[in-house]
NUROLUM-482744 format. One line per 2 residues: number of its first residue (from 0); their letters; for each residue x, y, z of C-alpha. Coordinates in steps of 0.02 Angstrom, whole numbers, plus 50000, padded with zeros to 5 digits. Example, Ala and Ser with C-alpha at 12.3 -4.5 7.8 and 13.67 -1.06 7.14 Angstrom:
residues 2
0) as) 50615:49775:50390 ~ 50684:49947:50357
This chain:
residues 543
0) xx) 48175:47856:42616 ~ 48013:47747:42584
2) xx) 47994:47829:42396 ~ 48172:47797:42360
4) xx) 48164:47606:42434 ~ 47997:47580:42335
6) xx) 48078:47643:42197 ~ 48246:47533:42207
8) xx) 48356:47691:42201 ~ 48390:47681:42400
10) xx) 48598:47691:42428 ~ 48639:47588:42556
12) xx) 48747:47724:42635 ~ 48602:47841:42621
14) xx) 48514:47711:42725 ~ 48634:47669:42850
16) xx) 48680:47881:42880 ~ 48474:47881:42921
18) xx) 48493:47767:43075 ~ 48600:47869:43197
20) xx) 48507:48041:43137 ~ 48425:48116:43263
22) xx) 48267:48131:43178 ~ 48170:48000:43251
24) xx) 48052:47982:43120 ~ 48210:47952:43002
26) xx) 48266:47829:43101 ~ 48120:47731:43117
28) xx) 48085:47702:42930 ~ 48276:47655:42919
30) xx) 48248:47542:43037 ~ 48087:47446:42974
32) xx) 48170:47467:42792 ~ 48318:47348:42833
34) xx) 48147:47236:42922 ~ 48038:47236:42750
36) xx) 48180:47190:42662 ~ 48229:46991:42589
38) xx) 48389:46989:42673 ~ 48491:47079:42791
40) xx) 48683:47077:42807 ~ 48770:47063:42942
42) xx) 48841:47233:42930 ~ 48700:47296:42928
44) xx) 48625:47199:43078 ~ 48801:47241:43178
46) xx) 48732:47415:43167 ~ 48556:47385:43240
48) xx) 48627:47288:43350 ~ 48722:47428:43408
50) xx) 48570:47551:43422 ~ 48490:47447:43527
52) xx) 48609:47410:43648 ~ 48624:47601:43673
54) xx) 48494:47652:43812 ~ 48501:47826:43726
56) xx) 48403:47757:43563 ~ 48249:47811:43583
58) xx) 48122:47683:43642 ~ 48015:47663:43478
60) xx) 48185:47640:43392 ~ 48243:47502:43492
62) xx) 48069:47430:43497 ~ 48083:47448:43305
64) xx) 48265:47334:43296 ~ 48198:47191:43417
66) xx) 48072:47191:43272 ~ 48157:47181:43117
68) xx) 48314:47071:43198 ~ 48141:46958:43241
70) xx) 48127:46945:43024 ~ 48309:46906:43015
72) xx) 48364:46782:43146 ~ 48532:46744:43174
74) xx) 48663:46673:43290 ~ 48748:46827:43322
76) xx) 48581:46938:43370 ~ 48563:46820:43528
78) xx) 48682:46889:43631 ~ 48633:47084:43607
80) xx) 48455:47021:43608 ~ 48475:46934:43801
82) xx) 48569:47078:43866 ~ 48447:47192:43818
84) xx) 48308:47097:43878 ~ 48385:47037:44037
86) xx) 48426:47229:44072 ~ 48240:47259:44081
88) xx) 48180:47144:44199 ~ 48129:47277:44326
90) xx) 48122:47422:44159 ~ 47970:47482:44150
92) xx) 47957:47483:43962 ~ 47870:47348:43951
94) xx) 47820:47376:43766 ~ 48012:47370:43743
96) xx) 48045:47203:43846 ~ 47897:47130:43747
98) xx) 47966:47156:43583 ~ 48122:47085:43647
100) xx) 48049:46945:43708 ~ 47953:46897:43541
102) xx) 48142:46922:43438 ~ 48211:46815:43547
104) xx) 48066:46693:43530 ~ 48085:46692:43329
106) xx) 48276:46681:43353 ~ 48253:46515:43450
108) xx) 48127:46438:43353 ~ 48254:46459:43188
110) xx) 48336:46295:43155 ~ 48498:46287:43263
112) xx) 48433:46448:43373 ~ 48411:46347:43541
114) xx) 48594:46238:43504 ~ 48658:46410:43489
116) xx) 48644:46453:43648 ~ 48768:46339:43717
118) xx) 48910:46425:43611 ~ 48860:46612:43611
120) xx) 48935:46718:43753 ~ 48882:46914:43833
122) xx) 49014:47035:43815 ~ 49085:46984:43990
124) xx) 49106:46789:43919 ~ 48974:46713:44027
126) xx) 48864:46585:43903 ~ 48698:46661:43887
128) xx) 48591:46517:43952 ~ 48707:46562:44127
130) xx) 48676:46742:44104 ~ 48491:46748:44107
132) xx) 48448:46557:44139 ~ 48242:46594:44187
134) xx) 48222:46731:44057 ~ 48270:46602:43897
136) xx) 48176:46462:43987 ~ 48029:46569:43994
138) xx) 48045:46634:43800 ~ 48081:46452:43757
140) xx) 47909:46385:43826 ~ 47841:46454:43662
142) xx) 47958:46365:43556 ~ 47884:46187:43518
144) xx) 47995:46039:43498 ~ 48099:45889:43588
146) xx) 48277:46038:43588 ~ 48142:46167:43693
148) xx) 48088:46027:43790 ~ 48260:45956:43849
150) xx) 48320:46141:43843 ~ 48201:46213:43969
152) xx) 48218:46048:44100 ~ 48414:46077:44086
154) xx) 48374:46280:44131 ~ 48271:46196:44276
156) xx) 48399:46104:44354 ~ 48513:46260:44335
158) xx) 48378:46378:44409 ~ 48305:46232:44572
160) xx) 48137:46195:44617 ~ 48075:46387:44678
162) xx) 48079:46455:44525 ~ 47939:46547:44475
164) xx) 47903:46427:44323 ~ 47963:46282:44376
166) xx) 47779:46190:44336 ~ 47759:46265:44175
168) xx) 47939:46204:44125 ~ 47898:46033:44175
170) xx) 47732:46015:44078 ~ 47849:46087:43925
172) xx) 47939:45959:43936 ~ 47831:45837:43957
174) xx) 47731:45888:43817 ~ 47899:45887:43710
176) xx) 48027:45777:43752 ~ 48076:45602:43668
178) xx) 47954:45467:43701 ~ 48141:45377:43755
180) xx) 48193:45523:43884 ~ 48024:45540:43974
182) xx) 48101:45458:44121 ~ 48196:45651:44169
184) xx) 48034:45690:44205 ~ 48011:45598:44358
186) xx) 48164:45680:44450 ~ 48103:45835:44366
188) xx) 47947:45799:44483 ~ 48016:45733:44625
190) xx) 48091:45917:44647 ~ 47904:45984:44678
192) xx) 47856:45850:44798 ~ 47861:45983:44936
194) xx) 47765:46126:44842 ~ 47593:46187:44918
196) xx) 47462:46073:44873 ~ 47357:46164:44733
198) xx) 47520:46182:44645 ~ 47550:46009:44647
200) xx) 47383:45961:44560 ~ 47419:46102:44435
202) xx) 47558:46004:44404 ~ 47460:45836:44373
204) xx) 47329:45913:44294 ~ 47474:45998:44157
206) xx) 47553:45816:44149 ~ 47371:45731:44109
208) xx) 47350:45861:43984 ~ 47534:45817:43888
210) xx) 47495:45623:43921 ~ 47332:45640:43822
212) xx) 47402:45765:43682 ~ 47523:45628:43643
214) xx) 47433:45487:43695 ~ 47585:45424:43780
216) xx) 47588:45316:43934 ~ 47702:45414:44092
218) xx) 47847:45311:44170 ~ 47752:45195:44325
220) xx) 47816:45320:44435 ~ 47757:45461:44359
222) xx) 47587:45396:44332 ~ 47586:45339:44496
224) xx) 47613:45499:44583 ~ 47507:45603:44481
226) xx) 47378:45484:44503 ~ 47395:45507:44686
228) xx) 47387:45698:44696 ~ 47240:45730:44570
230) xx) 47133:45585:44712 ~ 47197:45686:44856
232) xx) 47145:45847:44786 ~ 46952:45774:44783
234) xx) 46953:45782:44981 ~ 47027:45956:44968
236) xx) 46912:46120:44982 ~ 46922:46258:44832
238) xx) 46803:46227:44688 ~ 46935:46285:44578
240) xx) 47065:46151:44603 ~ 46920:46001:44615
242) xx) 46891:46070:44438 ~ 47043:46055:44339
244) xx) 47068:45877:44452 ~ 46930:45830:44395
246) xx) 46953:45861:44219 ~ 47113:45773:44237
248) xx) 47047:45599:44301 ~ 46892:45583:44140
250) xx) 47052:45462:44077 ~ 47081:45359:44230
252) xx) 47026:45185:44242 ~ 47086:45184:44408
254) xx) 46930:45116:44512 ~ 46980:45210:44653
256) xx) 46918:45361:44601 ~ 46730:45320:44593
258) xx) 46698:45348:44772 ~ 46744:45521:44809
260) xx) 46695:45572:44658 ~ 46516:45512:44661
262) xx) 46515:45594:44836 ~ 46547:45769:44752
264) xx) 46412:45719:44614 ~ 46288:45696:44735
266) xx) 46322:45846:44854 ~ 46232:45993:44839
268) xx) 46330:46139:44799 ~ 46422:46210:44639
270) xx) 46368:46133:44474 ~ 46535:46145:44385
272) xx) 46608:46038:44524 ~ 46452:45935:44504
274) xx) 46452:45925:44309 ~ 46664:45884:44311
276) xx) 46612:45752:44420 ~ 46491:45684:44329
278) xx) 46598:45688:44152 ~ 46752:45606:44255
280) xx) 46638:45456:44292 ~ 46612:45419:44113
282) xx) 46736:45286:44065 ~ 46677:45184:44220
284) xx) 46552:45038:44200 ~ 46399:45144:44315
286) xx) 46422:45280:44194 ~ 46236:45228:44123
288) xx) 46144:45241:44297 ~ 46240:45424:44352
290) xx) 46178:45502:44174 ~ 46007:45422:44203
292) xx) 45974:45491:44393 ~ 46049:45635:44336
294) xx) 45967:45685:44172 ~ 45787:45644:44291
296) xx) 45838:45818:44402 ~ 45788:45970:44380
298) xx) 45867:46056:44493 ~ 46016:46124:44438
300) xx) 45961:46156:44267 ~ 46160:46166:44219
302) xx) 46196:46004:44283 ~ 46030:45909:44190
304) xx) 46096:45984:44035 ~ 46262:45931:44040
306) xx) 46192:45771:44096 ~ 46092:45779:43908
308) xx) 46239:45818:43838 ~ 46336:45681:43884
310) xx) 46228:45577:43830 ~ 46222:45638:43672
312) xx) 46403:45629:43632 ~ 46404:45450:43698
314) xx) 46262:45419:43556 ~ 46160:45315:43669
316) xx) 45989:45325:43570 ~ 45900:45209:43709
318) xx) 45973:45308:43845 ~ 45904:45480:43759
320) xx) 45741:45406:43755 ~ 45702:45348:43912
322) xx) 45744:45524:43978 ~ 45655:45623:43840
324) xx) 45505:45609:43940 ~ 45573:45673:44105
326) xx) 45643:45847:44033 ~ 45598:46018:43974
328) xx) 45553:46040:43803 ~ 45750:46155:43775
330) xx) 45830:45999:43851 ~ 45731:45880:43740
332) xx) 45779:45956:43591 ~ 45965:45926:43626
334) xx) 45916:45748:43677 ~ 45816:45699:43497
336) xx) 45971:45727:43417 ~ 46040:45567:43477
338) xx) 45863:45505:43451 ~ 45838:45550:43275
340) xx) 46018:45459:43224 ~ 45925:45317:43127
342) xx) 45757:45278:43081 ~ 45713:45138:43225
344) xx) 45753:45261:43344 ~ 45663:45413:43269
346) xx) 45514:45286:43238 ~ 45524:45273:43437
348) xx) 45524:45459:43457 ~ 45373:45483:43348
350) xx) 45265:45380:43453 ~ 45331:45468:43596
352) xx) 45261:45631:43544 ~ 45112:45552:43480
354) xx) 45073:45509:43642 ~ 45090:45675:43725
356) xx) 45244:45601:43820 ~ 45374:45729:43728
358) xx) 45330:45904:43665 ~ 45347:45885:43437
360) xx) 45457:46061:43472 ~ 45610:45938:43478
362) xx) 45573:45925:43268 ~ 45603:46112:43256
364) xx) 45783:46118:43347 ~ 45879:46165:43204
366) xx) 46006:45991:43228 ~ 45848:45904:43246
368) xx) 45777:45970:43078 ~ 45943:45956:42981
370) xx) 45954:45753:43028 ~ 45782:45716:42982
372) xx) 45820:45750:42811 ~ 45924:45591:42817
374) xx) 45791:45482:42872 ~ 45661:45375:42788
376) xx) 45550:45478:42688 ~ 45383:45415:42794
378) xx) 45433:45442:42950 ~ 45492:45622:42906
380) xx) 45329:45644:42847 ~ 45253:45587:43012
382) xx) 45373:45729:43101 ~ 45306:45872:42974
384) xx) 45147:45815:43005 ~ 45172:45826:43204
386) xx) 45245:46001:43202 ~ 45138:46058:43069
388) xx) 45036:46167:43196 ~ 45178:46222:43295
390) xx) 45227:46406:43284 ~ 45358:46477:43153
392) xx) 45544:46439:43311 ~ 45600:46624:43217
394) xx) 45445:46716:43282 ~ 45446:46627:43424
396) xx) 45616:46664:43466 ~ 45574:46862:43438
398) xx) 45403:46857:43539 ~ 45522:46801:43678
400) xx) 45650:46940:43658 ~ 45501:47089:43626
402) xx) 45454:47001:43786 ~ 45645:46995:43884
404) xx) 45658:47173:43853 ~ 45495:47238:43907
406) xx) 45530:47162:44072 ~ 45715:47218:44089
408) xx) 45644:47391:44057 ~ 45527:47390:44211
410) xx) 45628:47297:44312 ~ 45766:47369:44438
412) xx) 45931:47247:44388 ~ 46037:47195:44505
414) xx) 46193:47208:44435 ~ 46297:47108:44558
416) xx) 46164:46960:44551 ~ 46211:46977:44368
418) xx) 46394:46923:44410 ~ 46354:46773:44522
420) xx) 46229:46725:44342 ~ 46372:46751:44228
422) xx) 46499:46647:44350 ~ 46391:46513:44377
424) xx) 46321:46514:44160 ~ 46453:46601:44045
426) xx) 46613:46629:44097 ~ 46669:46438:44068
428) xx) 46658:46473:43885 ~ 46685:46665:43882
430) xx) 46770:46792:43942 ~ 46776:46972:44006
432) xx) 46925:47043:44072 ~ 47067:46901:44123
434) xx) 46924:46824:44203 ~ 46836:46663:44104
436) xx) 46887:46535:43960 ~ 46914:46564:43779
438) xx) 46815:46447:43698 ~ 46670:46578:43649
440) xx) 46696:46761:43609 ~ 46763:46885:43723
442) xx) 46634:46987:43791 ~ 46737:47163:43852
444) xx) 46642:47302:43774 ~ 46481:47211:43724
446) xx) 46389:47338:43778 ~ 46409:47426:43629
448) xx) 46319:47307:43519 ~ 46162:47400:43619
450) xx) 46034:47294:43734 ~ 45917:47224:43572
452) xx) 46058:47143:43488 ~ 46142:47065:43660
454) xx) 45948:47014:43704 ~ 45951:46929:43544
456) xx) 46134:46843:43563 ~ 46084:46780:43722
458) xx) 45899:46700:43672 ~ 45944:46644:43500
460) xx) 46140:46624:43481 ~ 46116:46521:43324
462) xx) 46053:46661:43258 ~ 46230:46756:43217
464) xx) 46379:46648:43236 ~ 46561:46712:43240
466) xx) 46652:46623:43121 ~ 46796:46585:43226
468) xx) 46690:46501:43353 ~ 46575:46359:43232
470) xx) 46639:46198:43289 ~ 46738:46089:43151
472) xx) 46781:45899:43151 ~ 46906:45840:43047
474) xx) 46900:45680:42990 ~ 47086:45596:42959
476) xx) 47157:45408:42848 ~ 47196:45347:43021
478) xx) 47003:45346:43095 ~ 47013:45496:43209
480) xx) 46898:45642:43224 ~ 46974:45796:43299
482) xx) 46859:45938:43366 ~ 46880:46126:43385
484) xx) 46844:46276:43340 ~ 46937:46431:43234
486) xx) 47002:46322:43089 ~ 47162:46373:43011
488) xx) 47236:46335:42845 ~ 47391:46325:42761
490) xx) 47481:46218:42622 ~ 47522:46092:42737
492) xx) 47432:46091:42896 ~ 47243:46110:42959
494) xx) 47254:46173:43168 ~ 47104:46180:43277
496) xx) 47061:46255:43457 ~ 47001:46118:43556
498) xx) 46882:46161:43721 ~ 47055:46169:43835
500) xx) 47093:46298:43749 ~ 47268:46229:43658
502) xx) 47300:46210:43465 ~ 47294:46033:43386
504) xx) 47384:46012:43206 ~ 47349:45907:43084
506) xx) 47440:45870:42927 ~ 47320:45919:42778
508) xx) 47388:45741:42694 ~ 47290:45650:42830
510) xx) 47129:45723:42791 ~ 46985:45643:42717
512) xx) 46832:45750:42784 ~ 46809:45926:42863
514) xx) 46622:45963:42928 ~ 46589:46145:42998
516) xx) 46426:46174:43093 ~ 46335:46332:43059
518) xx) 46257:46320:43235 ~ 46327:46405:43394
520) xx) 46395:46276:43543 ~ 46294:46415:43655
522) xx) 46163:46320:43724 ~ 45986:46422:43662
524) xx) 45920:46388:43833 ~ 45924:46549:43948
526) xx) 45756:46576:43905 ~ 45717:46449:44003
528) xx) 45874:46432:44130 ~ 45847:46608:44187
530) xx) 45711:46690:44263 ~ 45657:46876:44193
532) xx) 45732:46956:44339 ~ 45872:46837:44321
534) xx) 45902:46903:44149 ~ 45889:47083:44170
536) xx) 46017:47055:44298 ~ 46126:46963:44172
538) xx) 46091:47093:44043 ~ 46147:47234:44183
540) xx) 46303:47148:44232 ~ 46356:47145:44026
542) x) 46303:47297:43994
């Protein structure tokens, strides 16, 4: 069959006959024929549609026609295609119900494909967003745009607040319908009003996120009551929930929320909840004096650091210098970068380390090093000059991995100490299993890059970046910068992860600058943030 396709000498009856044969093998390369092929008529689609209704086609087969109907979407696939699917619900070929769902996915993002559920009927006559209401509300959550948004908030109203979805439908919506209709959403909301508290801020927090993707204000109401669950959820115990709540008031202006907040910056405890804190106090006027007291701890080491980093994505030069003093030298590298910005302030720096006050290290962080090369030529001579002595940072880095893996070969690793490291360190930014965030590699099966390369990973993670993971700004007409990571391309559109994890677009037309760093967003720190028995418990718990 393939050499006579690839050949154009295929008869269509030949092809057709192949599809009901009981050869399996036959029937499969029938099958993804019709699915490599331009165009397929509806003749021929009747009879895949036909196969795959049958529960005697063999599963691969029927996996195979969800497939190729998903390259040739049409109107009258969607009512085989939601039969099927809605058959499977407690099938469990879920391989099968998969490929289903994607089909249907691709039929309802084709132009017309959601509309076309109002008018297309089972074989009974029951309209097919009736028939299986929560399964093509669930499919359509992956179908961007205002028809998914007002589709899947109509399916709501038809399926009633206990749905299993219910929140995720709402934030679809409120990520996608009409600036002019976001008023449904506040009945939309009102339905949840009774649901268990931590679903109610996931709620809020979804809602924050769709108000800042579209930098749209909510409805008063809306704002109002969202406003009012993410401040309740501060008094409420699980570090989890104070988390995303957290995240979700960085944007308020509401002075109401300094208070508690400051309480859970100042109480000893987790250093996520600590470090949210402190980044959701950073649009209020005492920003200055919480990064200040904060930077000046050492203890947690995670929460100084995000303290430094704050600081330098606010840019405050004068800020970064009067704590440059007060930190270890790993933390003062991350800190000159704000420092070194312009010449006054690098002049400033320079007499620092002159006077013993900050180690001249800081000129060898590779940021450092790269902005220097902007400054005046005599005061990059004066930085030379100070780190003249200084050893070569690449042999330094690999003294301190010879000197890592000595000691995790004589010491006994505790391997569940090593899971308490990597909850409280890693897993905000990576993740193993279905446990962690995406915004670094995924770490299942790192053990088999062997213990000298993850040693190396760990100590020097500039040292090999994945090129999926290099953070990108892109620069648009309009003044904007957007940051992310993973940068896609096409003829008409540049997207980018941002550190939440969802996809921003931009239209390539808008563009006037893209700037990819070579350098990993992995902190090179753990040399100094972890202990050697700290690390060989790490390195067990990875391995």
């Amino acid at each position: 069959l393939w050499v006579a396709e690839r050949l154009h000498a295929l008869p269509a009856a030949t092809l057709a006959a192949a599809l009901p044969s009981d050869h399996e093998p036959a029937a499969l390369a029938a099958v993804r024929i019709y699915g490599e092929r331009a165009l397929l008529p509806e003749a021929d689609a009747r009879q895949l549609r036909a196969h795959l209704a049958d529960p005697a086609t063999p599963a691969r087969v029927r996996r195979a026609i969800a497939q190729t109907l998903a390259r040739h979407p049409a109107e009258a696939n969607l009512a085989t295609l939601t039969v099927v699917a809605e058959s499977l619900q407690t099938s469990a070929d879920r391989e099968l119900e998969f490929a289903l769902r994607v089909s249907l996915r691709e039929h309802l993002k084709a132009p017309g494909g959601l509309t076309a559920l109002a008018t297309q009927v089972t074989p009974s006559g029951e309209p097919l967003a009736e028939f299986a209401p929560a399964l093509l509300a669930d499919v359509a959550l992956a179908v961007p745009g205002a028809t998914s948004g007002e589709f899947v908030l109509r399916q709501l109203r038809r399926l009633g607040p206990e749905t299993k979805r219910a929140f995720d439908y709402i934030v679809h919506a409120a990520r996608h319908l009409p600036a002019d209709r976001l008023d449904e959403l506040i009945a939309a909301t009102r339905l949840m009003r009774a649901a268990p508290p931590a679903q109610q801020v996931a709620l809020a927090v979804g809602l924050e996120s769709a108000a800042a993707r579209r930098n749209l204000p909510w409805p008063t109401e809306l704002a109002a009551w969202n406003e009012h669950v993410l401040l309740a959820a501060l008094d409420r115990p699980g570090d989890a929930t104070l988390i995303s709540a957290l995240g979700a008031l960085r944007s308020s202006a509401n002075p109401e929320k300094r208070e508690p907040i400051e309480r859970l910056l100042t109480k000893s405890g987790n250093a996520r909840v600590r470090s949210a804190a402190l980044e959701a106090l950073m649009n209020l006027p005492q920003a200055d004096a919480h990064l200040r007291r904060t930077v000046a701890e050492a203890n947690p080491a995670t929460l100084q650091r995000r303290a430094a980093e704050l600081i330098v994505e606010r840019g405050d030069a004068a800020l970064a210098l009067e704590a440059l003093p007060l930190v270890p030298a790993e933390i003062a590298g991350l800190l000159a970068q704000t420092a070194t910005r312009t010449d006054e302030a690098l002049a400033t720096l320079l007499d620092l380390v002159q006077r013993g006050r900050v180690t001249a290290r800081v000129f060898r962080h590779p940021k450092v090093a790269r902005q220097l090369r902007d400054r005046a030529d005599g005061l990059q001579q004066r930085a030379e000059k100070l780190a003249r002595d200084l050893p070569d940072e690449d042999a330094r880095l690999d003294g301190l991995i010879a000197t890592r893996l000595a000691a995790i070969r004589t010491l006994t690793a505790d391997r569940a100490n090593g899971a308490t490291l990597f909850t409280t360190h890693c897993n905000a930014c990576h993740k193993i299993g279905d446990v962690g965030g995406n915004l670094a590699p995924n770490l299942d099966g790192i053990a088999a890059r062997g213990l000298e390369r993850l040693a190396e990973d760990i100590i020097d993670p500039n040292r090999n970046v994945d090129a999926a993971f290099r953070p990108t700004v892109v620069e648009t007409r309009d003044g904007r910068s957007v940051s992310g990571m993973n940068l896609r391309e096409n003829p008409t559109t540049l997207t980018l992860t941002e550190a939440s994890g969802a996809d921003v677009h931009v239209p390539r037309d808008q563009v006037t600058a893209i700037t990819t760093s070579p350098l990993s967003l992995m902190p090179a720190a753990f040399d100094t943030l972890l202990s050697e028995q700290e690390f060989a418990d790490l390195v067990a718990y990875l391995m």
